[in-house]
C-alpha positions as CSV (number, residue, x, y, z in Angstrom):
1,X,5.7,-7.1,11.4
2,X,7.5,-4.9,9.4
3,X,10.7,-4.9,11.4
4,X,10.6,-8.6,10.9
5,X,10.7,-8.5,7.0
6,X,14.2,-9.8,5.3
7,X,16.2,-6.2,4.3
8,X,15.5,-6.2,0.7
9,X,11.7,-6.4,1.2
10,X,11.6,-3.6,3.9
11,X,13.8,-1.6,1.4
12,X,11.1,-2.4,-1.7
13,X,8.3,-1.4,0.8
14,X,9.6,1.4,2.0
15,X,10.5,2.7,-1.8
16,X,7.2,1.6,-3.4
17,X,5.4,3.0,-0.3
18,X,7.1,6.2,-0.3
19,X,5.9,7.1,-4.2
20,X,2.2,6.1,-3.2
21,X,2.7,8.9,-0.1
22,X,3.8,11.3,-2.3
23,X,0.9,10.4,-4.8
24,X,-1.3,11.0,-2.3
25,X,0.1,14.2,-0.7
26,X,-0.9,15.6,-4.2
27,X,-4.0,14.4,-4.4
28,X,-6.0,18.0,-5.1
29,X,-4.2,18.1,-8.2
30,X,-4.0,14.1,-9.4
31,X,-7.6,12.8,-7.7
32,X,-5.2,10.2,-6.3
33,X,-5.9,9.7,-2.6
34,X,-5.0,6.8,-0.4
35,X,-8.6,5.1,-0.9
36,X,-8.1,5.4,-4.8
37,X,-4.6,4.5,-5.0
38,X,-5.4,1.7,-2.9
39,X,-8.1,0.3,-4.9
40,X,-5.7,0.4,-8.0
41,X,-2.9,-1.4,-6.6
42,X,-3.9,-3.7,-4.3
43,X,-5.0,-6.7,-6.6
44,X,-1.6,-6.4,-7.9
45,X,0.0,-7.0,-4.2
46,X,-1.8,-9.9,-2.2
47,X,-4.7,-12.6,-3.6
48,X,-5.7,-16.0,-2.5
49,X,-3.1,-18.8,-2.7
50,X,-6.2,-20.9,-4.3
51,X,-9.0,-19.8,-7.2
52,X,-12.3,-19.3,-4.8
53,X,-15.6,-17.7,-6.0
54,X,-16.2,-14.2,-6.8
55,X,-17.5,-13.3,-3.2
56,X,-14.6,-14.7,-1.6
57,X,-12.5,-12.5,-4.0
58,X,-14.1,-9.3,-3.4
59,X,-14.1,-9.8,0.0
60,X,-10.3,-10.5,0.5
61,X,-9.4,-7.5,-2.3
62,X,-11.8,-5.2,0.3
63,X,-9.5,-6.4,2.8
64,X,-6.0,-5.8,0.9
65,X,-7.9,-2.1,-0.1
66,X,-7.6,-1.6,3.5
67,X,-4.5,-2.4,4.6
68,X,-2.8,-0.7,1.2
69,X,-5.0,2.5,2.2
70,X,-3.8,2.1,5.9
71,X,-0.2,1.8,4.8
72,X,-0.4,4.7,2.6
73,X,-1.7,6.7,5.2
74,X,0.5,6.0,8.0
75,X,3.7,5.1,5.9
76,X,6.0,8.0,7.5
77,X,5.2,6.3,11.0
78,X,5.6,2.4,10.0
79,X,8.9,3.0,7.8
80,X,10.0,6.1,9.4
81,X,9.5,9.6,9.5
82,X,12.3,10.6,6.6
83,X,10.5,8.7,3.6
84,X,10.2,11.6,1.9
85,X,13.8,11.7,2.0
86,X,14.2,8.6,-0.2
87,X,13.4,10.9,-3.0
């Protein structure tokens, strides 16, 4: 899917993605790992195109949670091995 997105977006992904790696590579000293860094950011990146009920709404930001922490965790592999190179 990610091979599919427009340049610019891959480019924004792979940036903001990239800082949340390094976050987490440091997490003995900042608390920050991919589970925590996911909870804090993923409201801010997907949500229901409609207002539902609060259950619906946990559920789907569980869902984000997971596939933030997955993409923080497996960034270097799904945008490349040199991320750390973008900084």
């Amino acid at each position: 899917l990610v091979s599919q997105l427009p340049e610019a977006n891959l480019i924004l992904l792979r940036h903001l993605f990239g800082v949340l790696h390094h976050i987490e590579q440091n997490s003995v000293v900042n608390q920050m790992n991919a589970f925590n860094l996911a909870l804090c950011i993923a409201p801010n990146m997907l949500w229901l195109p409609s207002p539902t009920g609060p259950e619906e709404e946990s559920r789907s930001t569980k869902k984000v949670a997971m596939l933030v922490q997955f993409l923080i965790e497996n960034s270097a592999e799904i945008f490349g091995g040199d991320i750390a190179s973008l900084f």
